[in-house]
VEXPA-402384 format. One line per 3 residues: number of its first residue (from 1); their letters; for each residue z, x, y of N, C-alpha, C. Coordinates in Angstrom, 2 decimals, m for minus. Layout:
N
NUM) a) Z X Y Z X Y Z X Y ~ ... .
END
This chain:
220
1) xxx) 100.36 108.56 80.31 101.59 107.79 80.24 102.63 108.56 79.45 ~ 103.73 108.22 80.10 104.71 109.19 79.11 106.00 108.47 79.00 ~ 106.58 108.90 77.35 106.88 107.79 76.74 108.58 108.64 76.54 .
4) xxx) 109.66 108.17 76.52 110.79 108.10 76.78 111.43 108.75 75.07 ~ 110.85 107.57 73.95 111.42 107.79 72.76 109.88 107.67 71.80 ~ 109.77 107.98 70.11 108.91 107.25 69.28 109.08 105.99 69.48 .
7) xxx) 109.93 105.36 69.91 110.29 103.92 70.04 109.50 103.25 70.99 ~ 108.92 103.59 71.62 108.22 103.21 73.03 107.06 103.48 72.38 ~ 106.31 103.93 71.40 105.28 104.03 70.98 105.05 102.64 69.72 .
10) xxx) 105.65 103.02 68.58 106.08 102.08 67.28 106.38 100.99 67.60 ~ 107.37 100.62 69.06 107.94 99.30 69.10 109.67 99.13 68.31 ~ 109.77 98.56 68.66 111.66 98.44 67.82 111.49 97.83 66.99 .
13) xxx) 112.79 97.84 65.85 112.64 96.88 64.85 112.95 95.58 65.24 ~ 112.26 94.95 64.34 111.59 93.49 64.78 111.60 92.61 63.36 ~ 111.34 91.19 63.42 110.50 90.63 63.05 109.71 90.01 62.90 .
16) xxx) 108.74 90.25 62.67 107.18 89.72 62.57 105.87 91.13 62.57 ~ 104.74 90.43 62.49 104.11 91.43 62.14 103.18 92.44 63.45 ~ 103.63 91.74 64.76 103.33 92.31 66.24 104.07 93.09 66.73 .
19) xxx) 104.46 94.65 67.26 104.84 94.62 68.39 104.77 93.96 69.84 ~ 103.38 93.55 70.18 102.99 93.15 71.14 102.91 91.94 71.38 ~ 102.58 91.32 70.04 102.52 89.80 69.85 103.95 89.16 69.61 .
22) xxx) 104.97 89.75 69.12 105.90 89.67 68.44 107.54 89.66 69.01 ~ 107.38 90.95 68.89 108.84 91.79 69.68 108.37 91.51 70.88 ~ 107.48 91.77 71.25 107.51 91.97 73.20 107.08 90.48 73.87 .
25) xxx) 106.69 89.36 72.93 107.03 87.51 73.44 108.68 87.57 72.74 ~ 109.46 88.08 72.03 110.82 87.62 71.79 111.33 88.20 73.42 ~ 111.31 89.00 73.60 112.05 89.83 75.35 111.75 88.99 75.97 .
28) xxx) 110.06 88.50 76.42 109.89 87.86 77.23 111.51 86.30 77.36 ~ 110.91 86.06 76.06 112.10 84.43 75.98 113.32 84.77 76.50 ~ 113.94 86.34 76.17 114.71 86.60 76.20 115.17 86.61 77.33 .
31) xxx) 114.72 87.33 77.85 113.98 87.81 79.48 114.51 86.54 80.53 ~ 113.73 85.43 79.96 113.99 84.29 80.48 115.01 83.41 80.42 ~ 116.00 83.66 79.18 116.86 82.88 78.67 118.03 83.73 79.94 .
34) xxx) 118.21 84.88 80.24 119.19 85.67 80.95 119.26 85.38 82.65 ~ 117.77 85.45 82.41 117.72 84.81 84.15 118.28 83.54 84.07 ~ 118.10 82.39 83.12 118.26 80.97 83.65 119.96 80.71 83.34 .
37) xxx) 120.46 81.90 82.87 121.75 82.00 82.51 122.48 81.49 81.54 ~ 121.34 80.54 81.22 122.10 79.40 79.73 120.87 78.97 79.07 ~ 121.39 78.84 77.69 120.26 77.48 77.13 119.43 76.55 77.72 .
40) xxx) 118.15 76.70 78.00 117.49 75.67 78.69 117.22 74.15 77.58 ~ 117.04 73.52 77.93 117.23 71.83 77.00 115.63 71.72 76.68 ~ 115.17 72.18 77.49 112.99 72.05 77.32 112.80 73.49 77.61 .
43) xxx) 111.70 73.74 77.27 110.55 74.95 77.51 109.44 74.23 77.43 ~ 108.37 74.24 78.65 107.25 74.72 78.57 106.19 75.88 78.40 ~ 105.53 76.56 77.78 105.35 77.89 77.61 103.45 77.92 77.48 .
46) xxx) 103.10 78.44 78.35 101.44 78.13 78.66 100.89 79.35 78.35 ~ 99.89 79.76 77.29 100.05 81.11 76.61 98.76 81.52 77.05 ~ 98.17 82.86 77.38 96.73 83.24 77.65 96.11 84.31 77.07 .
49) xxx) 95.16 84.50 77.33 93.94 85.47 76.71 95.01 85.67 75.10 ~ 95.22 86.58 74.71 95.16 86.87 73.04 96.33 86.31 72.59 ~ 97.37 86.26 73.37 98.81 85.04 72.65 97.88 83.53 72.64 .
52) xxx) 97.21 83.17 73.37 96.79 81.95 73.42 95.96 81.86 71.84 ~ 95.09 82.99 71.81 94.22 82.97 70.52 95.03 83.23 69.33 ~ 96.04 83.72 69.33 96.85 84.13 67.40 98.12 84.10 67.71 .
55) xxx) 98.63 83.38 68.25 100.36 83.05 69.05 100.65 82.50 67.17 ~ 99.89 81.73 66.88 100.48 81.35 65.93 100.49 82.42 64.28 ~ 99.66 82.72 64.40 99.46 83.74 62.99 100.15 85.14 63.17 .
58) xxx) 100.47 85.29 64.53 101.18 86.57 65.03 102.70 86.06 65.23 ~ 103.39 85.07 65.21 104.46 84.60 65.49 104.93 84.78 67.33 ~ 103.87 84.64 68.00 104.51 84.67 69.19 105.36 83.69 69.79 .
61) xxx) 104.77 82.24 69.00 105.67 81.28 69.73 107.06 81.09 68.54 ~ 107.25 81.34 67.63 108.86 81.63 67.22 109.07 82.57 67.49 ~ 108.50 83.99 68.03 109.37 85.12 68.75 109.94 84.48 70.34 .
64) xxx) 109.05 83.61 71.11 109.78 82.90 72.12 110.53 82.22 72.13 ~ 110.69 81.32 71.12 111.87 80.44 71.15 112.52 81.01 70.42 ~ 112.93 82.21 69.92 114.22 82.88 69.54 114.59 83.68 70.61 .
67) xxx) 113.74 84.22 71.24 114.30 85.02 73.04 114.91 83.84 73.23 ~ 114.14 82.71 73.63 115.03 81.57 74.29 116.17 81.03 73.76 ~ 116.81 81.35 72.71 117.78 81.02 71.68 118.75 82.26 71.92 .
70) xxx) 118.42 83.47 72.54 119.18 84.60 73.02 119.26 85.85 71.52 ~ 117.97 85.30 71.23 118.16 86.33 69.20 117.34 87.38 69.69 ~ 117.90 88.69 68.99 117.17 89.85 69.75 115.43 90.00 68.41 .
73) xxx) 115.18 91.12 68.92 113.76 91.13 68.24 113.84 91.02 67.05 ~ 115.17 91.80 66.16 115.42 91.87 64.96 115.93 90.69 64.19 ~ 116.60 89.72 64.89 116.73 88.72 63.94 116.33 88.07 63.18 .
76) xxx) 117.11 87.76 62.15 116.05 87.09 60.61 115.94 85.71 61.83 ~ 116.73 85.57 62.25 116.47 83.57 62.29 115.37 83.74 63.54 ~ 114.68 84.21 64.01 113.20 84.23 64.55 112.35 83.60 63.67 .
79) xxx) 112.57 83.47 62.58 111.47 83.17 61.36 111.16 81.82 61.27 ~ 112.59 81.07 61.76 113.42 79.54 61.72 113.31 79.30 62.89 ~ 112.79 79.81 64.38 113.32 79.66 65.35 112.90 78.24 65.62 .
82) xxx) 111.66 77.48 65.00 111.59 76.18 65.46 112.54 75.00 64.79 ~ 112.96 75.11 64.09 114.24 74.83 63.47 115.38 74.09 63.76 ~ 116.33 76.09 64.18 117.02 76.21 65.51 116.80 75.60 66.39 .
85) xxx) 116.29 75.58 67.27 115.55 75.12 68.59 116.12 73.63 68.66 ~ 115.67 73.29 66.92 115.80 71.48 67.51 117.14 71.29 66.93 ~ 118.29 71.86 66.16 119.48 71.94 65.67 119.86 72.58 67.46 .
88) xxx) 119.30 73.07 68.17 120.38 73.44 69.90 119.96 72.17 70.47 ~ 118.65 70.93 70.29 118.63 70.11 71.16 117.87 70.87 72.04 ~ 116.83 71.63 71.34 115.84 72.04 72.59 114.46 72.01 72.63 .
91) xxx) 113.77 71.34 73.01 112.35 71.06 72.96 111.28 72.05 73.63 ~ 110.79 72.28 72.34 109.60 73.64 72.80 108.06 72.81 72.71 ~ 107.47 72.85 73.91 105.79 73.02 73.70 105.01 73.80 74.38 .
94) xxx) 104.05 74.26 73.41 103.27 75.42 73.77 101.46 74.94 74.14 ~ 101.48 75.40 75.36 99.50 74.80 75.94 98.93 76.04 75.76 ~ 97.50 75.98 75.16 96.78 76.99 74.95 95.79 77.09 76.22 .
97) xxx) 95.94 77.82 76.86 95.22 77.82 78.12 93.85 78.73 78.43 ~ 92.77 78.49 79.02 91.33 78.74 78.13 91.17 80.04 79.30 ~ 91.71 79.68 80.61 91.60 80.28 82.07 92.01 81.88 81.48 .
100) xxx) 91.35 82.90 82.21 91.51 83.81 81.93 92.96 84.46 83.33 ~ 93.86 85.71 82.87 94.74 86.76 83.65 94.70 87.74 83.66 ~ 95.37 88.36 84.06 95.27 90.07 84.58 95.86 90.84 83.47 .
103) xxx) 96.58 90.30 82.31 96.57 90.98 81.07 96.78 90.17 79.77 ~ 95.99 90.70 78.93 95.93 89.62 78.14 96.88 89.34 76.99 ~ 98.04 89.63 77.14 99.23 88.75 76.55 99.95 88.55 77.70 .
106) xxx) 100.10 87.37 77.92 100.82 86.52 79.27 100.98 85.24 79.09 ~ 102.30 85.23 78.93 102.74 83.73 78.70 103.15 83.62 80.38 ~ 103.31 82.20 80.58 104.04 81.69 81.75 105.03 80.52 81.34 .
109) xxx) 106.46 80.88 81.40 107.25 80.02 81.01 107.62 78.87 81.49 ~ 108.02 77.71 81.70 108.90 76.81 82.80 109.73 76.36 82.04 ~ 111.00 76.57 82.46 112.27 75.86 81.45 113.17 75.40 82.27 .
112) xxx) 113.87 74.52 82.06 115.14 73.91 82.41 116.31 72.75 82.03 ~ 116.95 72.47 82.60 118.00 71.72 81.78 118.24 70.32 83.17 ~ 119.73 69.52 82.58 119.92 68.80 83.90 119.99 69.53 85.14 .
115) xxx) 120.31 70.68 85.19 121.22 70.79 86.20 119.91 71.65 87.41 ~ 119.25 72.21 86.69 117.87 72.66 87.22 116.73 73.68 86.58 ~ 115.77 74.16 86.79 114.12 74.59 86.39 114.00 76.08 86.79 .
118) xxx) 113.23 77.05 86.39 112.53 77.61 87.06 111.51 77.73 86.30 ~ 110.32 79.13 86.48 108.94 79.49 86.00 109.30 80.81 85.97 ~ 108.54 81.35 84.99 108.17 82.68 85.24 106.87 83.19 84.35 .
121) xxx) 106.46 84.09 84.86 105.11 84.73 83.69 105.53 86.21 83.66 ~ 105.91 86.18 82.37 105.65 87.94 81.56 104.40 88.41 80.90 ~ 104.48 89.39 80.36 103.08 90.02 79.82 103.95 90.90 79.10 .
124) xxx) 103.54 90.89 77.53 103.38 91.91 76.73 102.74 93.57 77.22 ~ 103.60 94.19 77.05 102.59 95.97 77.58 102.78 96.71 76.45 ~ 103.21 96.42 75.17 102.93 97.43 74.06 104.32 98.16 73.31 .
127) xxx) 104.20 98.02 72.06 105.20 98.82 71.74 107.04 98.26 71.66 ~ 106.52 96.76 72.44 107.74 95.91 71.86 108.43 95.76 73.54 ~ 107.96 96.07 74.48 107.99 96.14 76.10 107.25 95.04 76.26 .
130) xxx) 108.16 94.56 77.46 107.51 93.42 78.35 107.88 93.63 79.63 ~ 107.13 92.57 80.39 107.43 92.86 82.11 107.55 91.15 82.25 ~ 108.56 91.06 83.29 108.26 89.74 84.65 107.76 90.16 85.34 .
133) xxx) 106.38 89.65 86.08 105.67 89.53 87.23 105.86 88.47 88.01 ~ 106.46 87.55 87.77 106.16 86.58 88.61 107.62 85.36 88.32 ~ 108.59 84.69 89.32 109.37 84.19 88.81 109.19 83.43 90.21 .
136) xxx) 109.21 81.65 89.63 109.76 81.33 90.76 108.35 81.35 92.13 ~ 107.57 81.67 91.70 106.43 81.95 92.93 106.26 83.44 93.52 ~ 107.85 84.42 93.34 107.70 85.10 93.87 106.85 86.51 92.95 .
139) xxx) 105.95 87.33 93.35 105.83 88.74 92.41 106.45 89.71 92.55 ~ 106.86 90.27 91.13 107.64 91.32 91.00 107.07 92.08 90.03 ~ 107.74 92.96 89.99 107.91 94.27 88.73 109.30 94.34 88.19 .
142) xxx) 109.45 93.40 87.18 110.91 93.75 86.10 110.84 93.77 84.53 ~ 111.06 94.92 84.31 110.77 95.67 82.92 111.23 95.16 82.02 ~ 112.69 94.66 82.14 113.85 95.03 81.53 114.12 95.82 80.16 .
145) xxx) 113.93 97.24 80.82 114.27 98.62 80.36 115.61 98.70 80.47 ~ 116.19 98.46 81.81 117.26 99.13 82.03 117.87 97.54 82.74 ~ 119.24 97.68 82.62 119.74 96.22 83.63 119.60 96.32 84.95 .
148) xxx) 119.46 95.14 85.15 118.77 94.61 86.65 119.62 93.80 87.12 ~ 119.49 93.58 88.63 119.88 92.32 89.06 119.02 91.73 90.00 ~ 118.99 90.36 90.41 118.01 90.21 90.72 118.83 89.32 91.96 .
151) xxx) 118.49 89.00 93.47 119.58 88.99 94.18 118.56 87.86 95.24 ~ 118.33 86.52 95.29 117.74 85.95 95.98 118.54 85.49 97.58 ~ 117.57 85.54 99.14 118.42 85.47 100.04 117.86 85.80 101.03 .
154) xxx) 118.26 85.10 102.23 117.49 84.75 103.14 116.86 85.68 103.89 ~ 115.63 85.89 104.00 114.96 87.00 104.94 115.77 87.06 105.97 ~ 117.05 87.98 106.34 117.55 88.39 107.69 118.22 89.69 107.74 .
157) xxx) 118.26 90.17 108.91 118.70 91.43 109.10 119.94 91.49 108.35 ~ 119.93 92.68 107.90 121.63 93.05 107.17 121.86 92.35 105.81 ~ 120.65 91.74 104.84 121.11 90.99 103.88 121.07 92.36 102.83 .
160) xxx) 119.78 92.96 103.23 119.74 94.24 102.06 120.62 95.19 102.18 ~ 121.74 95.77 103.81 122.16 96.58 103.63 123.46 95.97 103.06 ~ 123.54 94.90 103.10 125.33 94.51 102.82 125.30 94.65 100.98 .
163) xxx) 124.04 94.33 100.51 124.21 94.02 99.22 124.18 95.85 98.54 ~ 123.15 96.74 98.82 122.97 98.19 98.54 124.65 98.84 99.21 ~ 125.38 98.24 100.15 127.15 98.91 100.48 127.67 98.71 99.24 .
166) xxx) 127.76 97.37 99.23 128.47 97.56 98.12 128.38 98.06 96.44 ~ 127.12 97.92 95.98 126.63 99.20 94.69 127.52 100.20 95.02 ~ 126.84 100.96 96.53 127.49 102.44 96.82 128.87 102.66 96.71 .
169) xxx) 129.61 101.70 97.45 130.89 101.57 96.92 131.33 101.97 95.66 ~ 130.53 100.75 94.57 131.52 100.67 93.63 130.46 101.77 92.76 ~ 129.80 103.04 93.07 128.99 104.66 92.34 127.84 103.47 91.53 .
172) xxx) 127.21 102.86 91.83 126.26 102.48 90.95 125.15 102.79 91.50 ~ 124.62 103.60 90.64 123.11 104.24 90.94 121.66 103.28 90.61 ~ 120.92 103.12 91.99 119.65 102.41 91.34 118.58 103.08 91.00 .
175) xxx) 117.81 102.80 90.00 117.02 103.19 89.41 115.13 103.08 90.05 ~ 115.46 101.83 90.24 114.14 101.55 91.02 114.57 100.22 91.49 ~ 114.28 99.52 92.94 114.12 98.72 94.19 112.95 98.03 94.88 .
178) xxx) 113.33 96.83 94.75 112.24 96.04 95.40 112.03 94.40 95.95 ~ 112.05 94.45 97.45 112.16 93.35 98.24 110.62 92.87 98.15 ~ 110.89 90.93 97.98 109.32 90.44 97.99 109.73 89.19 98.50 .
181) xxx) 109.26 88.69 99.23 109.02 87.58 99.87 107.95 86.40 100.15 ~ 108.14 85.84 100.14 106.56 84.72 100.50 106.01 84.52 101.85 ~ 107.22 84.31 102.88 106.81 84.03 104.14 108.02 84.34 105.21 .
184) xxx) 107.87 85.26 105.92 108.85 86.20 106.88 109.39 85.31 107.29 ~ 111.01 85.43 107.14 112.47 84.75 107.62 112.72 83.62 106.58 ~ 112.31 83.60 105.25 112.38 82.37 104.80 112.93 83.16 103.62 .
187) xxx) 113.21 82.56 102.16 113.86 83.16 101.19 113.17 84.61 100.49 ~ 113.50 85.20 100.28 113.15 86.50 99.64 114.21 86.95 98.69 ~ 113.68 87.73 97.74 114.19 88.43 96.28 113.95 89.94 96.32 .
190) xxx) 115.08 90.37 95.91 115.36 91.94 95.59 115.57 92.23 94.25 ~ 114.54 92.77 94.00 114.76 92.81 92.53 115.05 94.69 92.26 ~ 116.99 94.56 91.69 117.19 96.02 91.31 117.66 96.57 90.47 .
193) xxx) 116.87 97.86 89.52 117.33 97.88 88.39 118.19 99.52 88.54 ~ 118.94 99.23 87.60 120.20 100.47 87.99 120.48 100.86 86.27 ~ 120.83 102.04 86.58 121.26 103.12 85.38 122.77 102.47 84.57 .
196) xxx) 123.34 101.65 85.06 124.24 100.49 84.33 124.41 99.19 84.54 ~ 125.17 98.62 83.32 125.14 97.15 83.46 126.71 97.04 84.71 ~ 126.01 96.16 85.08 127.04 95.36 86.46 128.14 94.65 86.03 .
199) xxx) 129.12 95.36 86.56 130.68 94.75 85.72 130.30 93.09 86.63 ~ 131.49 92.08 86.28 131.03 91.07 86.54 132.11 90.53 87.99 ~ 132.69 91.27 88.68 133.55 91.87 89.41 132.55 92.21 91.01 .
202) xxx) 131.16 93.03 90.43 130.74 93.11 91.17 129.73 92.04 91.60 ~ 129.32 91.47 90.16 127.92 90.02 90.60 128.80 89.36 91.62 ~ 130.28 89.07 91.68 131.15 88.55 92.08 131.29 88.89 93.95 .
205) xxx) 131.39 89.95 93.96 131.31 90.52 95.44 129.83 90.18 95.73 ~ 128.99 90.69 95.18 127.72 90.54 95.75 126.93 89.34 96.08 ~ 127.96 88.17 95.46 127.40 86.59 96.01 128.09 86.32 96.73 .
208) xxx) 129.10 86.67 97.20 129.27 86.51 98.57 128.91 86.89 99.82 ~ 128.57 88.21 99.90 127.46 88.84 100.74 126.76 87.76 102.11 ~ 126.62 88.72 103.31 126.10 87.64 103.89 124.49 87.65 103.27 .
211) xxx) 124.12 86.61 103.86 122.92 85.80 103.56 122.27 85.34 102.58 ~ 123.28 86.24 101.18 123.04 85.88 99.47 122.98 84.46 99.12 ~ 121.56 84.42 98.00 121.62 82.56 98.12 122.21 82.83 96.34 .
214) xxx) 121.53 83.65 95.86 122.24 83.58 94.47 122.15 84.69 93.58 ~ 122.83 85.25 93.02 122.81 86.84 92.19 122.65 86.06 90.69 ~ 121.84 87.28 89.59 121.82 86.89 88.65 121.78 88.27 88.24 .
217) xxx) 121.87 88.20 86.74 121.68 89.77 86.02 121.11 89.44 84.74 ~ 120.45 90.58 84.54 119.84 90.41 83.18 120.13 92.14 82.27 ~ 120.30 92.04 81.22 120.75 93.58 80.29 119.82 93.88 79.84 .
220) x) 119.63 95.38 79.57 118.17 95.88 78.59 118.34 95.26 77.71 .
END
């Protein structure tokens, strides 16, 4: 494996006493707080194999509800985040779940507000890194290393080339690409991460697009 910075080894500065347990469940929240675009009003958060066992003595579940609060790894108020949480009017509970996954720090989130929900499951990978695998039903690979967008929309011809014209257009280089679907002609997700953040000009063009059901972005 080969590693970019010491930082990718050590983990970033943080607080608490995990990279893995720690910094890399704050991204996850974080992770999640960017996709859902706003403050969610509830979190459910279902924790497995080793967050499930020391979430609490490792601070994983106030490193999540400070992602979910939009506080980066370093913030003091991670410490307070249950606190916070209920000073935003936001209700956190955490299920310890006995079932075993495919890596063993993996939370699976569900959050939402009035207006609507989603799910997702991340996994801790070390060093203060996390991944989305799974959002929504669908599987993916999103790091957030680098900014992404994530571009949901109807399995049909011409939805991927209209949305990749216009990047090209406006010189934005992708980094890495990837269409997933559940069931041919029905909704599908492109999940793409690019060497810059997306002026908001372009999220703008790109939901209009034919067959686009909804663009979102998320920042390293």
């Amino acid at each position: 494996m080969k590693f970019r910075s010491v930082f990718d080894i050590i983990g970033p500065v943080m607080i608490g006493p995990s990279s893995s347990h720690t910094a890399g469940a704050a991204r996850i929240g974080k992770m999640a707080r960017q996709l859902f675009g706003r403050q969610p009003k509830w979190a459910k958060v279902y924790l497995y194999g080793s967050f499930a066992k020391t979430y609490q003595g490792h601070g994983t579940d106030v490193a999540i509800i400070g992602g979910l609060l939009d506080y980066d790894t370093f913030d003091d108020r991670i410490k307070d985040a249950f606190h916070f949480a209920k000073e935003a009017g936001m209700e956190v509970e955490f299920i310890e779940e006995e079932g075993s996954s495919d890596h063993p720090n993996t939370a699976r989130i569900k959050i939402g507000d009035d207006e609507g929900d989603f799910e997702l499951v991340g996994i801790s990978i070390g060093g203060g890194k996390a991944e989305i695998t799974e959002l929504n039903g669908f599987e993916l690979r999103l790091s957030g290393g680098s900014p992404a967008i994530l571009v949901m929309h109807n399995d049909r011809y011409g939805a991927i080339a209209s949305v990749t014209k216009v990047l090209a257009e406006k010189e934005i280089n992708v980094g890495h690409m990837e269409v997933v679907r559940k069931e041919q002609g029905k909704d599908a997700m492109m999940v793409i991460e690019t060497d810059q953040v997306i002026p908001d000009e372009v999220m703008q063009r790109l939901s209009t697009c034919d067959h686009i059901l909804q663009v979102v972005t998320i920042a390293e």
